[in-house]
C-alpha positions as CSV (number, residue, x, y, z in Angstrom):
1,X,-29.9,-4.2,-38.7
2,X,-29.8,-2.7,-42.2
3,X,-29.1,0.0,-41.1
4,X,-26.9,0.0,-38.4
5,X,-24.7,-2.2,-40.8
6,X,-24.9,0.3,-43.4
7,X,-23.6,3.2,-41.0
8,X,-20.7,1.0,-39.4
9,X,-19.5,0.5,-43.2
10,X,-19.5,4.5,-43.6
11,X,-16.1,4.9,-43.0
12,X,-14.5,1.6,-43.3
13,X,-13.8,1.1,-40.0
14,X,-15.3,-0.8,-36.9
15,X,-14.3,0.2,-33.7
16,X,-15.0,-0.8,-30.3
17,X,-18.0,1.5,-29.7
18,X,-19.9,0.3,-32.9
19,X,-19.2,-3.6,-31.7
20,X,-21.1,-2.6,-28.4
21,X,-24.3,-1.5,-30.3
22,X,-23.6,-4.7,-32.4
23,X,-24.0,-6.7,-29.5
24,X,-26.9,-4.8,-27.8
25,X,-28.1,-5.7,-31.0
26,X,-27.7,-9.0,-32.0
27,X,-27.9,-10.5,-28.5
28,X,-31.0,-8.4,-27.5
29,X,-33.3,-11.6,-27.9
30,X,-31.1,-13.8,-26.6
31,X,-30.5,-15.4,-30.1
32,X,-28.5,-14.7,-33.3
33,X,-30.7,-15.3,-36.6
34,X,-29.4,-15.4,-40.1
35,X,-29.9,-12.2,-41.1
36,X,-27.9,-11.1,-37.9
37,X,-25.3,-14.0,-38.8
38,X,-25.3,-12.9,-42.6
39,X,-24.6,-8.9,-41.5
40,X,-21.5,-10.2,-39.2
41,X,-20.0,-11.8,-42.4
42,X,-21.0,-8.6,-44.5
43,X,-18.9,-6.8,-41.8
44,X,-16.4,-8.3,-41.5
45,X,-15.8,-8.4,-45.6
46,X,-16.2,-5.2,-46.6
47,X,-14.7,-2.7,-43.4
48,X,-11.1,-1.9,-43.8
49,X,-9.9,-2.1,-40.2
50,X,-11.6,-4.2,-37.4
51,X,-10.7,-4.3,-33.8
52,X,-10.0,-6.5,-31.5
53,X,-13.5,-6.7,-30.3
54,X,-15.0,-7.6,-33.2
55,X,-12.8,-10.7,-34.1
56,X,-14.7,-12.2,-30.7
57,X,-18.4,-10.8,-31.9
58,X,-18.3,-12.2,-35.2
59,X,-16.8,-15.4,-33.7
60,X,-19.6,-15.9,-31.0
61,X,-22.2,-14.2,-33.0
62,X,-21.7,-16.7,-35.9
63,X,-20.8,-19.9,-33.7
64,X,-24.1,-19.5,-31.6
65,X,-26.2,-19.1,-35.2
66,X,-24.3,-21.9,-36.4
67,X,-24.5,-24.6,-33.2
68,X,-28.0,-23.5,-31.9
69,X,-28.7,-27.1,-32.4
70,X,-25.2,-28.4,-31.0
71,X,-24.5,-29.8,-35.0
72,X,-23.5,-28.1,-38.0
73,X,-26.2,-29.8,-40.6
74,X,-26.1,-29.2,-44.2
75,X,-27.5,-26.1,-44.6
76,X,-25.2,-24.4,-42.2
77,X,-22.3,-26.0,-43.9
78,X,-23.4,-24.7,-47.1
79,X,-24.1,-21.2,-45.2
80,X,-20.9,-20.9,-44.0
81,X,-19.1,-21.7,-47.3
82,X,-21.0,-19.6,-49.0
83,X,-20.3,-16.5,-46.6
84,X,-16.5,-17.3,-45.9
85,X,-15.7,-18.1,-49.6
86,X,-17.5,-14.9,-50.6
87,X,-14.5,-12.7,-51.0
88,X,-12.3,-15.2,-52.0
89,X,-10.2,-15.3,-49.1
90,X,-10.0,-16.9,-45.9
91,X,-9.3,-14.5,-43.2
92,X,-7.9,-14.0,-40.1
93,X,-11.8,-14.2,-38.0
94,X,-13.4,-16.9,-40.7
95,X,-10.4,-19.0,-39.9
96,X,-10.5,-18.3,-35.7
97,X,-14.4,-19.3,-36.4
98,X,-13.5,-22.3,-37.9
99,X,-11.6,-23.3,-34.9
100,X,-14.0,-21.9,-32.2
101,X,-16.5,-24.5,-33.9
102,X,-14.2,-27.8,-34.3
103,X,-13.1,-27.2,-30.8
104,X,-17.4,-28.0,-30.1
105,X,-18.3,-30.2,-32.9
106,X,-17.1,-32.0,-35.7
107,X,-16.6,-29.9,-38.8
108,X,-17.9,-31.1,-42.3
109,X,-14.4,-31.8,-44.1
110,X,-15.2,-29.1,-46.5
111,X,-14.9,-26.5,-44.0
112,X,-12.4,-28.1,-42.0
113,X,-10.3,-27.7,-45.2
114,X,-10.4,-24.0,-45.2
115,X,-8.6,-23.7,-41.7
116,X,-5.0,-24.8,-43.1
Protein backbone atom coordinates (compact mmCIF):
# COMPACT_ATOMS: atom_id res chain seq x y z
CA UNK A 1 0.00 0.00 0.00
CA UNK A 2 3.26 1.90 0.70
CA UNK A 3 3.99 2.02 -2.18
CA UNK A 4 1.34 2.57 -4.40
CA UNK A 5 0.64 5.64 -2.07
CA UNK A 6 3.99 6.74 -2.44
CA UNK A 7 3.77 6.75 -6.39
CA UNK A 8 0.14 8.38 -6.51
CA UNK A 9 1.89 11.37 -4.39
CA UNK A 10 4.70 11.60 -7.24
CA UNK A 11 3.19 14.27 -9.01
CA UNK A 12 0.65 15.76 -6.81
CA UNK A 13 -2.10 14.66 -8.47
CA UNK A 14 -4.78 11.80 -8.24
CA UNK A 15 -6.63 10.98 -11.15
CA UNK A 16 -9.26 8.63 -12.05
CA UNK A 17 -6.97 5.87 -13.20
CA UNK A 18 -4.88 5.84 -9.89
CA UNK A 19 -8.41 5.71 -7.77
CA UNK A 20 -9.22 2.39 -9.76
CA UNK A 21 -5.96 0.69 -8.59
CA UNK A 22 -6.88 2.27 -5.17
CA UNK A 23 -9.93 0.46 -5.15
CA UNK A 24 -8.69 -2.93 -6.57
CA UNK A 25 -6.72 -2.38 -3.74
CA UNK A 26 -8.34 -1.54 -0.82
CA UNK A 27 -11.55 -3.47 -1.53
CA UNK A 28 -9.59 -6.67 -2.77
CA UNK A 29 -10.49 -8.53 0.68
CA UNK A 30 -13.62 -7.25 0.93
CA UNK A 31 -12.60 -5.00 3.93
CA UNK A 32 -10.84 -1.66 4.50
CA UNK A 33 -8.14 -1.86 7.55
CA UNK A 34 -6.38 0.98 9.17
CA UNK A 35 -3.55 1.08 7.40
CA UNK A 36 -5.74 1.27 4.12
CA UNK A 37 -7.99 3.91 6.09
CA UNK A 38 -4.82 5.88 7.31
CA UNK A 39 -3.28 5.92 3.45
CA UNK A 40 -6.82 7.49 2.16
CA UNK A 41 -6.36 10.37 4.77
CA UNK A 42 -2.52 10.61 3.73
CA UNK A 43 -3.95 11.02 0.23
CA UNK A 44 -6.17 12.99 0.40
CA UNK A 45 -3.79 15.63 2.56
CA UNK A 46 -0.83 15.82 0.85
CA UNK A 47 -2.05 15.53 -3.34
CA UNK A 48 -2.64 18.83 -4.83
CA UNK A 49 -5.59 18.11 -7.11
CA UNK A 50 -8.12 15.11 -6.51
CA UNK A 51 -10.89 14.07 -8.78
CA UNK A 52 -14.08 13.50 -8.54
CA UNK A 53 -13.65 9.87 -8.02
CA UNK A 54 -11.67 10.06 -5.18
CA UNK A 55 -13.94 12.33 -2.95
CA UNK A 56 -16.40 9.02 -3.16
CA UNK A 57 -13.27 6.44 -2.42
CA UNK A 58 -12.04 8.16 0.50
CA UNK A 59 -15.61 8.60 1.64
CA UNK A 60 -16.64 4.86 1.33
CA UNK A 61 -13.18 3.65 1.98
CA UNK A 62 -13.09 5.50 5.36
CA UNK A 63 -16.91 5.12 6.34
CA UNK A 64 -16.77 1.14 5.87
CA UNK A 65 -13.35 1.23 8.26
CA UNK A 66 -15.03 3.39 10.47
CA UNK A 67 -18.85 1.58 10.81
CA UNK A 68 -17.59 -2.12 10.35
CA UNK A 69 -19.25 -2.50 13.68
CA UNK A 70 -22.44 -0.17 12.75
CA UNK A 71 -20.98 2.40 15.80
CA UNK A 72 -18.29 4.84 15.89
CA UNK A 73 -16.69 3.80 19.47
CA UNK A 74 -13.95 5.68 20.98
CA UNK A 75 -11.10 4.75 19.29
CA UNK A 76 -12.56 5.52 15.92
CA UNK A 77 -13.54 8.86 17.16
CA UNK A 78 -10.19 9.55 18.31
CA UNK A 79 -8.88 8.09 14.81
CA UNK A 80 -10.76 10.19 12.90
CA UNK A 81 -9.89 13.41 14.75
CA UNK A 82 -6.60 12.73 14.73
CA UNK A 83 -6.51 12.07 10.78
CA UNK A 84 -9.02 15.02 9.83
CA UNK A 85 -7.38 17.56 12.27
CA UNK A 86 -3.95 16.53 10.89
CA UNK A 87 -3.50 19.40 8.48
CA UNK A 88 -5.34 21.80 10.28
CA UNK A 89 -8.17 22.11 8.09
CA UNK A 90 -11.28 20.68 7.45
CA UNK A 91 -11.79 19.91 3.93
CA UNK A 92 -14.12 19.50 1.33
CA UNK A 93 -14.06 15.17 1.58
CA UNK A 94 -13.41 15.10 5.63
CA UNK A 95 -16.44 17.19 5.88
CA UNK A 96 -18.69 15.02 3.04
CA UNK A 97 -17.39 11.99 5.36
CA UNK A 98 -18.61 13.45 8.24
CA UNK A 99 -21.96 13.54 6.71
CA UNK A 100 -21.92 10.12 4.89
CA UNK A 101 -21.52 8.83 8.60
CA UNK A 102 -24.20 10.96 10.69
CA UNK A 103 -26.63 10.11 7.89
CA UNK A 104 -25.82 6.09 9.47
CA UNK A 105 -25.10 6.71 13.01
CA UNK A 106 -24.89 9.09 15.53
CA UNK A 107 -21.72 11.16 15.56
CA UNK A 108 -19.68 11.73 18.82
CA UNK A 109 -20.31 15.72 19.26
CA UNK A 110 -16.65 16.28 18.81
CA UNK A 111 -16.75 15.24 15.26
CA UNK A 112 -20.07 16.45 14.64
CA UNK A 113 -18.59 19.88 15.43
CA UNK A 114 -16.15 19.84 12.65
CA UNK A 115 -18.97 19.59 9.88
CA UNK A 116 -20.16 23.43 10.38
Amino acid sequence: MKELVKSILEDGVIDAQEVEKLKEKIFEDGEVDKEEAEALFELNDKAKEKCAEFKELFVEGIKKYILADGKIDEDEEQFLKEHISADGQVDENEKALLQALAAETELPESLAAMID
